[in-house]
C-alpha positions in Angstrom: -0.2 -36.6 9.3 -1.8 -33.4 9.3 -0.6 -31.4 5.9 -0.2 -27.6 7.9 0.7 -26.2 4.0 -0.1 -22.9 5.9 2.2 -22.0 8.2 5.1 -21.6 5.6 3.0 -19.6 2.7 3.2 -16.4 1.7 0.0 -15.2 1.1 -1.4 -12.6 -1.6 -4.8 -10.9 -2.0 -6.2 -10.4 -5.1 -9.2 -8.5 -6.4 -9.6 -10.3 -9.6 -11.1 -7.2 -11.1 -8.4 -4.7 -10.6 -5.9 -7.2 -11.5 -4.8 -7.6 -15.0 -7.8 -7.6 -18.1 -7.3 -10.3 -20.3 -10.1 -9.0 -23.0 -9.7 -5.6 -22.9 -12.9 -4.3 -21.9 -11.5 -2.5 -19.3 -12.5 -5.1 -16.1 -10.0 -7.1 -14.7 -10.8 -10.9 -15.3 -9.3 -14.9 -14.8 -8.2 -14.7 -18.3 -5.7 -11.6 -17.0 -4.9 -13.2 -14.1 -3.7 -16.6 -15.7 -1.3 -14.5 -17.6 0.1 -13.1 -14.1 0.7 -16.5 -12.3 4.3 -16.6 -13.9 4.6 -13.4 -11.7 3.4 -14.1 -9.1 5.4 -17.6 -9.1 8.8 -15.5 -9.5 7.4 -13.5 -6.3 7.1 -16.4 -4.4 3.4 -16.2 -3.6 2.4 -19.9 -2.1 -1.1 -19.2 -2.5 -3.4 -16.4 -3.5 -6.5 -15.3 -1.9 -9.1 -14.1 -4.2 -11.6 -11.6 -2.7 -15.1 -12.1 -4.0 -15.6 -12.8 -7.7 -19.4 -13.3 -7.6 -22.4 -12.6 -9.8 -23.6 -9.1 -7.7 -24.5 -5.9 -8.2 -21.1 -4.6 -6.9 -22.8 -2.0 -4.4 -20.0 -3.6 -1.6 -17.1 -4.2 -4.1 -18.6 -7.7 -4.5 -19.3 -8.6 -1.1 -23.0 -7.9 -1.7 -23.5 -11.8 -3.2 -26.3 -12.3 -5.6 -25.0 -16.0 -6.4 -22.5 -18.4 -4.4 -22.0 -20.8 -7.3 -21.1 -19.0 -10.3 -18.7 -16.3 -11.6 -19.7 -12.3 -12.0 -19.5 -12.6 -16.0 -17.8 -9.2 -16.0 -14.8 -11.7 -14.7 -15.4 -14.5 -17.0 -16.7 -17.7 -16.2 -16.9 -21.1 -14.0 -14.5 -22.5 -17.2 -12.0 -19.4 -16.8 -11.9 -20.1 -13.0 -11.2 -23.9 -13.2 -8.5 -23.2 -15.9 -7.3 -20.7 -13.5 -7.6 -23.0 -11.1 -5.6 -25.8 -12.7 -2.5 -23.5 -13.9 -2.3 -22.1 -10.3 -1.9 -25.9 -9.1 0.9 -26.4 -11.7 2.7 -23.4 -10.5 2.8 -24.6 -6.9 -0.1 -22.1 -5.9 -3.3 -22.5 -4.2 -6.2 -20.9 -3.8 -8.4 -19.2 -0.8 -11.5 -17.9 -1.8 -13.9 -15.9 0.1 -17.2 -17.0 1.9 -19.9 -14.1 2.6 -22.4 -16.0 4.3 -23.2 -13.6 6.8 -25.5 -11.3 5.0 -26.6 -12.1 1.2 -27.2 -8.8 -1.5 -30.7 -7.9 -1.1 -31.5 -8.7 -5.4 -30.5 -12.5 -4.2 -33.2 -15.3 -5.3 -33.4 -16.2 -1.7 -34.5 -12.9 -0.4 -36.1 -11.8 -3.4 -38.4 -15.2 -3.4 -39.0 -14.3 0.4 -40.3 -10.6 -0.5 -42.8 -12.2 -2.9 -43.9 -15.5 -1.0 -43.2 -15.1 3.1 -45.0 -18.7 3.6 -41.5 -20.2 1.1 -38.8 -21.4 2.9 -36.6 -18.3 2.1 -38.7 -16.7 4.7 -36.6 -18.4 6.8 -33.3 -17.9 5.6 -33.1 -14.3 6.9 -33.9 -12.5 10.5 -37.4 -10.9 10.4 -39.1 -8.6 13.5 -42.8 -7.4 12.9 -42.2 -4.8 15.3 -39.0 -2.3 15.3 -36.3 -4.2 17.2 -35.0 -2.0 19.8 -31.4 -2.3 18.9 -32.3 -0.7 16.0 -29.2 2.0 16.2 -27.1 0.0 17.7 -23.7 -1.8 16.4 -23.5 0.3 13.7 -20.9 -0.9 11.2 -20.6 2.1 8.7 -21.0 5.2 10.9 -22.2 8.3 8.8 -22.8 5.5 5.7 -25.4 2.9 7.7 -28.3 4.9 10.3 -29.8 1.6 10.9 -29.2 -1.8 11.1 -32.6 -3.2 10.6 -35.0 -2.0 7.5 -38.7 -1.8 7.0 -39.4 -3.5 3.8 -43.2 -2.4 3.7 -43.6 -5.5 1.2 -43.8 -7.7 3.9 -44.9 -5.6 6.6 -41.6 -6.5 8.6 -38.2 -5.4 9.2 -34.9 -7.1 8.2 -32.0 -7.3 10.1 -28.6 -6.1 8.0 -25.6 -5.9 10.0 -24.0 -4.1 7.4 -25.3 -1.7 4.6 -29.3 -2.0 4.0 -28.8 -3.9 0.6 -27.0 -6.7 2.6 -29.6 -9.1 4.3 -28.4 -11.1 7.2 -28.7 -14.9 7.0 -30.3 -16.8 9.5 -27.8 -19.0 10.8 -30.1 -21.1 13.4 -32.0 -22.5 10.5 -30.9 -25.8 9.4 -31.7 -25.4 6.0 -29.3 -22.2 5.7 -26.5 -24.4 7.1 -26.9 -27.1 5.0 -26.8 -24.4 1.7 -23.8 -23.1 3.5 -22.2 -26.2 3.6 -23.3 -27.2 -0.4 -21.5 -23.6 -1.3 -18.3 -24.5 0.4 -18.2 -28.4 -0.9 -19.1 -26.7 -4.7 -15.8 -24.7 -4.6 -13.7 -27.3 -3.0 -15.0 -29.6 -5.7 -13.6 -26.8 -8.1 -9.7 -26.8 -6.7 -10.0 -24.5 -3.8 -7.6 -25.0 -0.2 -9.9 -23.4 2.1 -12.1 -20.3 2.8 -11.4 -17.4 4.1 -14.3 -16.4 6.4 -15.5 -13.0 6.0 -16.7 -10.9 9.6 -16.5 -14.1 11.5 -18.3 -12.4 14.9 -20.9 -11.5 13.1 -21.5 -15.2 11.2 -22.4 -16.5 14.6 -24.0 -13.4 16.5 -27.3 -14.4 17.5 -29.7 -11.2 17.4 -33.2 -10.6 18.2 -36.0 -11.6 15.5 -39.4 -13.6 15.5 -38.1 -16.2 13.0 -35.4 -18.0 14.7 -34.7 -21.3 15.3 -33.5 -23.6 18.4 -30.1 -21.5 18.9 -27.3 -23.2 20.6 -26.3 -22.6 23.7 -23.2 -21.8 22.5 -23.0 -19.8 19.0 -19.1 -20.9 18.6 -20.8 -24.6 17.7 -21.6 -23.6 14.6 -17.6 -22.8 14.0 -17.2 -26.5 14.5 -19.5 -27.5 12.7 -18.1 -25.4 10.0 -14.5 -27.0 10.4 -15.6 -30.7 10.8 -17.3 -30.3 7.2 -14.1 -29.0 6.0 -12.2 -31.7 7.4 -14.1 -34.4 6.0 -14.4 -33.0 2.6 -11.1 -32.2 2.0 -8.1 -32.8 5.1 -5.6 -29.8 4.0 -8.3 -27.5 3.0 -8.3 -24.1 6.2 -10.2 -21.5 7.6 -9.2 -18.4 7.5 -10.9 -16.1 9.6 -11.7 -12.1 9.4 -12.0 -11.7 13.5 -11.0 -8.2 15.1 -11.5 -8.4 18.9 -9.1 -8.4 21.6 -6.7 -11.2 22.6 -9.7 -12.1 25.3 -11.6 -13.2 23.0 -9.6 -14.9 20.2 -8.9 -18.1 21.8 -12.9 -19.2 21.2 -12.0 -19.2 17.2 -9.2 -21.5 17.4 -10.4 -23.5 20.8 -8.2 -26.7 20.9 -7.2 -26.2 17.0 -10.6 -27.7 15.8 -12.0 -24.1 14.9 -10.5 -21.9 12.5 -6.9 -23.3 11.8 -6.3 -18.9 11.3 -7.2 -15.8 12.3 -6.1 -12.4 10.8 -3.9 -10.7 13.6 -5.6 -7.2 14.0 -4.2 -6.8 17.1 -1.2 -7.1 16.2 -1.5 -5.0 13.1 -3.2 -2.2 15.2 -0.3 -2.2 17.4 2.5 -2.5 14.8 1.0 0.9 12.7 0.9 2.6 16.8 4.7 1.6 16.8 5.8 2.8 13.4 4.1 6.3 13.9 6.4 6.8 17.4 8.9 4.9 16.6 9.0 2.8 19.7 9.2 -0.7 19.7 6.8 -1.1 23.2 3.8 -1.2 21.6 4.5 -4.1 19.0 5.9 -6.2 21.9 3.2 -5.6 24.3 0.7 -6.9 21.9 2.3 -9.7 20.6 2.7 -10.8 23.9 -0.7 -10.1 24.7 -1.6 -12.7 22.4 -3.5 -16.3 23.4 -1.0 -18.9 22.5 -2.4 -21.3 19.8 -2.1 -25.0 19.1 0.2 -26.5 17.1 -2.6 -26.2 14.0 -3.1 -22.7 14.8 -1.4 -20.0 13.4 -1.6 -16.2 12.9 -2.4 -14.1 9.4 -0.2 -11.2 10.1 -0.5 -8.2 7.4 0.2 -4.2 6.9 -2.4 -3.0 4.6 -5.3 -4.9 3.9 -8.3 -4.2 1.5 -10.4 -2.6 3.4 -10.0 0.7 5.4 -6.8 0.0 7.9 -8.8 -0.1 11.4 -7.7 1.1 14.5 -10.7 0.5 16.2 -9.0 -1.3 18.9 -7.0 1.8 20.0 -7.8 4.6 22.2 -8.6 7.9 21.3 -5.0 9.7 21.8 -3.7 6.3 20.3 -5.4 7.1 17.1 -4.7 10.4 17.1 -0.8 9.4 17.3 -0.7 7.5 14.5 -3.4 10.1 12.2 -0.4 13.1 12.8 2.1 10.8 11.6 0.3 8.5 8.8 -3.1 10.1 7.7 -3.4 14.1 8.7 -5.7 15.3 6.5 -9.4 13.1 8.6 -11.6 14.8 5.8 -9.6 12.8 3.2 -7.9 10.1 4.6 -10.5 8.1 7.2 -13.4 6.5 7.1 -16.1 5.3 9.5 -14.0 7.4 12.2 -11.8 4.6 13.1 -9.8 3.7 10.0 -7.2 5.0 7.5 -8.2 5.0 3.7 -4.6 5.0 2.1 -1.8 2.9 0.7 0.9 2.4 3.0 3.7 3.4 0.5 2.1 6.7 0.6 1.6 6.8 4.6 5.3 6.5 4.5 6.1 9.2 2.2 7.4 6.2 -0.1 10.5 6.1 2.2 12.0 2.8 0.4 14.3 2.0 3.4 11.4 1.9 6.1 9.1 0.5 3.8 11.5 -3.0 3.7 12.0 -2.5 7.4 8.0 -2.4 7.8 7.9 -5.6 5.3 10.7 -7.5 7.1 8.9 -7.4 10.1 5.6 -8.7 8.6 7.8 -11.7 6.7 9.3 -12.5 10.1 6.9 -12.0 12.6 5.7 -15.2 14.4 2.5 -16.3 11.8 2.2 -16.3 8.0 2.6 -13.0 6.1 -0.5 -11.7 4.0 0.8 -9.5 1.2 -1.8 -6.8 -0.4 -1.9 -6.4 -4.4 0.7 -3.9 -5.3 2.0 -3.6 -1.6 5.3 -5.5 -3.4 5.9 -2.3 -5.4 4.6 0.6 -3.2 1.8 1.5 -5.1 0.0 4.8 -4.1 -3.7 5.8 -3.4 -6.7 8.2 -4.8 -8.0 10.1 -2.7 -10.6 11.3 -4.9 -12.3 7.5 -5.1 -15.1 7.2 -2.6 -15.1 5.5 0.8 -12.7 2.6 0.2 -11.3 2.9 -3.1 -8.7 4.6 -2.7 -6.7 1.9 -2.1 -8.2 -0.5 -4.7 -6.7 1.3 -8.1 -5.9 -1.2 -10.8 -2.1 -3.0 -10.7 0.2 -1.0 -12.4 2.0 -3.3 -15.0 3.8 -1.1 -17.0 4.8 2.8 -17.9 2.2 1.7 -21.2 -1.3 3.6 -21.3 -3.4 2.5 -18.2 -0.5 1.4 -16.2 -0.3 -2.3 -18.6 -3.8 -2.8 -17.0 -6.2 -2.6 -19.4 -6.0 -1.6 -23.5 -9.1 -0.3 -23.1 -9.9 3.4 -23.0 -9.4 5.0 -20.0 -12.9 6.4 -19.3 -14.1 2.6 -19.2 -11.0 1.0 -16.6 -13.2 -0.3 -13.9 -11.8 2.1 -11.7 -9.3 4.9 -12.7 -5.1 4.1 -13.2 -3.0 6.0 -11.0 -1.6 8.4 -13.6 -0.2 11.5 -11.7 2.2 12.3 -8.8 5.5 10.4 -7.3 3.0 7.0 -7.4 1.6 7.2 -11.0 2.2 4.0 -13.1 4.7 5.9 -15.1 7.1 5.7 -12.3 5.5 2.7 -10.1 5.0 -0.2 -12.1 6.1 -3.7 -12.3 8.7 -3.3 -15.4 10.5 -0.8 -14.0 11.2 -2.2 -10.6 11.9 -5.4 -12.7 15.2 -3.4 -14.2 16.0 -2.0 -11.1 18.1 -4.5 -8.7 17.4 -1.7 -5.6 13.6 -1.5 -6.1 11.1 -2.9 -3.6 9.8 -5.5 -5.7 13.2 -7.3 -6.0 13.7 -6.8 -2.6 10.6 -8.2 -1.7 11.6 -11.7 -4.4 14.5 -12.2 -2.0 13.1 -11.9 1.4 9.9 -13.7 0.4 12.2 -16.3 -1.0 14.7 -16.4 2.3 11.4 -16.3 4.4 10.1 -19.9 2.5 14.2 -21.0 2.6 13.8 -20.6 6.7 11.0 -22.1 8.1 11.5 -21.3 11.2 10.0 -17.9 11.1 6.3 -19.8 10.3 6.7 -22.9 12.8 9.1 -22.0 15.3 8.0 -21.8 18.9 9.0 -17.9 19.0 9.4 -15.4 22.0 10.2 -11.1 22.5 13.8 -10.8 23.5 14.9 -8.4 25.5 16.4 -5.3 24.5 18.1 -2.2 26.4 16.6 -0.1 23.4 12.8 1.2 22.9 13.0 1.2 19.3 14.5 -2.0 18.7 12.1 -5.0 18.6 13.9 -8.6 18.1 12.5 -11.6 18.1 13.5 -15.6 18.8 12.5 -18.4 16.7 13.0 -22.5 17.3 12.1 -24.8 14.9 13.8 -28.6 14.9 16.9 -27.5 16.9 17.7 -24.2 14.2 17.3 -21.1 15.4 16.4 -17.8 14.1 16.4 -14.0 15.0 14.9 -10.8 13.4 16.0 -7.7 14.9 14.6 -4.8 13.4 15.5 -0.9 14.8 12.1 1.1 14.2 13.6 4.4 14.8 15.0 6.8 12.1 18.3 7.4 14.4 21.4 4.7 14.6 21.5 3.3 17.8 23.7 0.7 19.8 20.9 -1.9 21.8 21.7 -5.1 23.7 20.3 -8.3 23.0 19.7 -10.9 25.7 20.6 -14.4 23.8 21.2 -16.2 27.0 20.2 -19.8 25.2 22.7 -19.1 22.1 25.7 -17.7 24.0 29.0 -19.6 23.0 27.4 -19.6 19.4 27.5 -17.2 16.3 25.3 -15.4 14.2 24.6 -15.2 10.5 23.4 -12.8 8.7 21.1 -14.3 6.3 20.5 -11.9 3.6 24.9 -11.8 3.0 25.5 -15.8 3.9 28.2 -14.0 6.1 29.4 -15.0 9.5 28.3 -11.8 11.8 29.6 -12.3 15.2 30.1 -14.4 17.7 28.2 -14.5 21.1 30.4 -14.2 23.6 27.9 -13.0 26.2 24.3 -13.6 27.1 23.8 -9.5 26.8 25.1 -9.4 23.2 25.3 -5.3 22.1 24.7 -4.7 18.3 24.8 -1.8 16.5 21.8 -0.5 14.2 21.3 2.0 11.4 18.2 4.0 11.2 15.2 1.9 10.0 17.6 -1.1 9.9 16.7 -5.0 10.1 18.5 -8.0 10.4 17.5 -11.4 9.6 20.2 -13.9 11.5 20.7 -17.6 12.0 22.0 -18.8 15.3 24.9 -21.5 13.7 25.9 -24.2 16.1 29.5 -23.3 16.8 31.3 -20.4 17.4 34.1 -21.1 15.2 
């Protein structure tokens, strides 16, 4: 039997350096984040995702990879992760890592060797045109960072191809040899403890683009997806994919195909549309996309978040769409975007730190149909600097504590990795994880007993799950069927009480209870069943077999 561990986990990111610094030299390391597994057990994270913890030159927040089998020794090293490793396993918790295979940094071995010696077979393991490709300007990743995405390296007398920024070589994936390495990298980490991979820019892994270097390509560039997953398979059965992919619904069902692809995909379009609906207030958007969504096999399943590490796209949206959600969410474009698609803040701030929509916002991700993917620091409504530089704002170190540096660090300030929050409503003096601890309304221990009734309720990860009908267009409620118990999340995205009617044709003659009180709700006497909302409310209900 398939182990689908996945579906029910509750998912956290973590940048290992911004964590917690175990040695006080003001970098966040695996000897700080051992000591945090205790927390983030008592959270009720299933399984943390670490973003890259590489040897690089950091010129991408570490997704500029100088070597795939070792550990940046600002961070510690390959013992600290397998010790890590092994106490996240006896708390329950398992690990993702990430794999940047699409582009290596450009002070890698491999391309290094290949500047030096073009008749080696690094040569080979990147895209080289003797002649300025003509797509030169085109596909742009970082507008008004990147002018180009190939690079005249006059060493060599060639361009290089770089998807991304110039420092960030793309691998050839048609060579053999490069898949073979990608393949030893993958089995190295699984060998260390791992559960799976989650793949960065999957669309570009497999794009295909002009150079005088490459090999036999397939016919089909999603092959080398399944090539990708049946070396997964076989080296370890419950070990996923998890997969960065932003394109329309159109296009997502080629990732997952028959469930022998990527077992996830991160739901942009979902997320996109979610942000679109919390800045009107209108539920229409969020139920238009997810029904817009490909249905997946049973081994597929949806990474649904609200604030990921990077900038929050919206690249998917139109024009006025974006400009919808910038009045309400991120005003100020000189300060606040990036790359003219994408918002550079928290989301605590984007709400004004209103606590009541900021726990409807994070019921909906717990109970929409997929598995929720929970930021570092989201759980206490940490706050942003806008003074950082392109994405960094939203990467501040986790406030611990009112005590200097937020509990982060003991180091001196001047040396934290990157600077503590330490002014305004979101400075570690009033946001931190000690406080909220003493606090039973804070978000944190909010967020301890929905994660815990989302994991208690199963339901909401593997039921089969549809959009009800509502008479309301900020109410957005959901149905979900798992093993003959059924679920409901209603949740009123409007800052006005309203009365809406829910069609529950399948559960009339039943009741409902309201899961957060234990209580017995109401009966449903009629398939149109009216219910009355507060402002920002939410309501997480089980459908119990009898009325009585």
């Amino acid at each position: 039997m398939l182990d689908l561990w996945y579906k029910n986990a509750v998912i956290y990111c973590v940048d290992v350096e911004t964590y917690m610094d175990g040695n006080g030299d003001g970098v966040g390391d695996f000897l700080g984040l051992n000591q945090r597994l205790d927390y983030l057990s008592g959270l009720g994270i299933t399984c943390i995702w670490l973003m890259p913890f590489y040897p690089s030159p950091n010129k991408d927040n570490g997704y500029d990879v100088m070597d795939y089998y070792s550990v940046d020794p600002r961070l510690g090293s390959l013992g600290d992760f397998v010790e890590f490793a092994r106490q996240a396993a006896e708390h329950g918790i398992r690990i993702l890592v990430d794999l940047v295979v699409n582009h290596t940094s450009d002070q890698h071995p491999w391309f290094q060797t290949a500047l030096k010696d073009p008749e080696s077979k690094y040569w080979n393991y990147y895209l080289w045109s003797k002649q300025e490709p003509e797509d030169v300007e085109e596909g742009i990743i970082f507008p008004g960072r990147q002018d180009s995405t190939w690079t005249y390296q006059p060493e060599v007398d060639a361009y290089y191809a770089h998807r991304f920024y110039d420092h960030q070589a793309d691998l050839n994936i048609t060579n053999p040899q490069v898949r073979e390495e990608i393949q030893k990298i993958m089995g190295f980490w699984l060998e260390l403890g791992v559960s799976g991979f989650r793949i960065d820019a999957a669309p570009h892994l497999i794009e295909l683009r002009q150079a005088d270097n490459l090999f036999e390509p397939a016919d089909d560039p999603f092959l080398y997806i399944d090539e990708l997953r049946d070396f997964l398979s076989w080296r370890r059965g419950d070990a996923i994919l998890l997969a960065e992919v932003n394109e329309t619904p159109e296009e997502l069902p080629q990732y997952f195909d028959d469930g022998d692809r990527m077992q996830m995909l991160f739901n942009f379009w979902g997320n996109q549309h979610l942000l679109l609906a919390l800045a009107r207030e209108d539920a229409t958007p969020l139920k238009q996309a997810f029904d817009e969504l490909p249905p997946v096999s049973t081994i597929g399943q949806w990474a649904n978040f609200v604030r990921n590490h990077d900038e929050l796209t919206l690249d998917k949206l139109s024009d006025d769409q974006q400009n919808e959600i910038a009045a309400a969410f991120a005003p100020d474009r000189e300060t606040m975007w990036i790359f003219d698609r994408g918002i550079r803040r928290r989301f605590a701030p984007m709400l004004d730190g209103d606590l009541q929509r900021l726990k409807l916002t994070y019921s909906l991700l717990l109970t929409l149909p997929g598995t929720p993917v929970i930021n570092y620091g989201e759980e206490l409504g940490m706050g942003d600097d806008l003074t950082l530089d392109e994405r960094q704002p939203a990467r501040t170190p986790m406030q611990w504590s009112a005590a200097p540096n937020g509990g982060f660090s003991t180091a001196p300030a001047d040396q934290l990795v990157l600077p503590v929050i330490s002014e305004g409503d979101y400075s570690y003096k009033q946001v931190n994880v000690t406080a909220q601890q003493c606090d039973p309304h804070s978000l944190l221990n909010w967020m301890e007993r929905a994660v815990r009734l989302r994991k208690e309720y199963p339901a909401f990860g593997w039921g089969q799950w549809q959009t009800l009908q509502t008479d309301h267009p900020s109410v957005f409620a959901h149905r979900c069927e798992w093993q003959g118990r059924v679920v409901i999340a209603v949740h009123n995205l409007s800052r006005a009480d309203c009365k809406a009617t829910l069609v529950l044709a399948e559960d009339a003659g039943r009741c409902l209870v309201d899961l957060f009180t234990g209580k017995r709700v109401e009966a449903i006497e009629q398939p149109s069943h009216p219910m009355h909302l507060a402002g920002y409310d939410y309501r997480w209900l089980q459908v119990s077999q009898g009325a009585g």
